[in-house]
Steps between C-alpha positions, in 0.01 A plus 500: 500500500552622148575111402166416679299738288688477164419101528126594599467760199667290298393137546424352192840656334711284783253186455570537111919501546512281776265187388766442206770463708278257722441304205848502388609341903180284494627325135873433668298325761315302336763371282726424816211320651550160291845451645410504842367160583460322795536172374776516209506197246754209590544353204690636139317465193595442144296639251552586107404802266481469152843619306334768276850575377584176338278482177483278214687193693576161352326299807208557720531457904311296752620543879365199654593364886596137556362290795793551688449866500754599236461746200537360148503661177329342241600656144294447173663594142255732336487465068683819366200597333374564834778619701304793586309287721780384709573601843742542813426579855659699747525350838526698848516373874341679781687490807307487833770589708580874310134503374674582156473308141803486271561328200668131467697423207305372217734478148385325218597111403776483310473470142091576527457531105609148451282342774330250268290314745317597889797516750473518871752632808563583802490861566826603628370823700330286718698221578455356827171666598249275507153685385112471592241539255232539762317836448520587874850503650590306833418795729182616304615744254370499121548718199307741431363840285299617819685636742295660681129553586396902428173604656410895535574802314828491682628166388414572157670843518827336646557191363325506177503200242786484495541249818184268349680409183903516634629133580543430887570250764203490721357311789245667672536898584905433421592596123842508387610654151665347238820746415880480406718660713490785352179561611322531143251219446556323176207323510117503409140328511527213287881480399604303775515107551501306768739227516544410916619589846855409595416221793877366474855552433 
């Protein structure tokens, strides 16, 4: 009885402590929702970031895809008074089956500063998958920085912006993250190109 009454006499005070702690379960809801979908993609993707780490390179970099589905490099020498303009590319594979992304082994060419004219070849990484270039994958999933559709005060209080401008895998309702395996996204709207769905090995 005295529970009863101190929760009638004191109403707003137990609104006013509990609704953070609501808000606080509702958040680790919403961010669990994207990884529960119905229809999981099939198909691995290959994708590239740009390497912000490697400045003021000898050669510039072109990924390009062959008509047999295979990943070339194409390598330009840059003039050393613009090596500041050159660039390098990191390049990352998500993985259908673990829904996870990690990174493929990308060096740089051998000998780079004395590249003297454009050089193409096979990248290594990727060697024996055979890639599409077709926007939509084979079992209707695309890239992109909407993830989901907020309507309400509710949706805008849970998920934020944050899920309009994070890349995703998405095919209808189903949206699937883009994350290492360690959980911590490494990648943003706009820093992330497409190269092609692994349809063979």
């Amino acid at each position: 009885m005295a529970v009863k009454n101190f929760l009638k006499d004191n109403f707003v005070l137990v609104v006013g402590l509990a609704l953070p702690a609501l808000l606080m379960i509702g958040f680790m809801l919403a961010a669990s929702l994207p990884n529960v979908v119905s229809d999981p993609p099939e198909y691995d993707l290959v994708f590239a970031i740009p390497d912000n780490t490697s400045p003021n390179l000898p050669v510039s970099l072109k990924l390009t895809v062959d008509k047999d589905g295979s990943l070339k490099a194409q390598v330009t020498p840059v003039r050393k008074e613009n090596y500041g303009y050159g660039n390098w590319k990191k390049l990352y594979l998500y993985e259908a089956r673990t829904q996870k992304v990690r990174e493929l082994p990308f060096p740089y060419p051998a000998d780079m500063d004395k590249i003297a004219e454009v050089k193409e070849f096979s990248v290594e990484a990727t060697k024996g998958m055979q890639l599409d270039t077709t926007s939509e994958s084979p079992d209707g999933y695309t890239l992109s920085y909407a993830g989901y559709s907020h309507s309400g005060l509710v949706g805008g209080l849970f998920m934020g912006n944050r899920y309009n401008s994070e890349p995703r895998l998405r095919k209808g309702s189903s949206s699937v993250r883009l994350v290492s395996g360690s959980e911590r996204s490494y990648f943003y709207y706009g820093n992330i190109e497409f190269i092609g769905w692994v349809v063979g090995k």
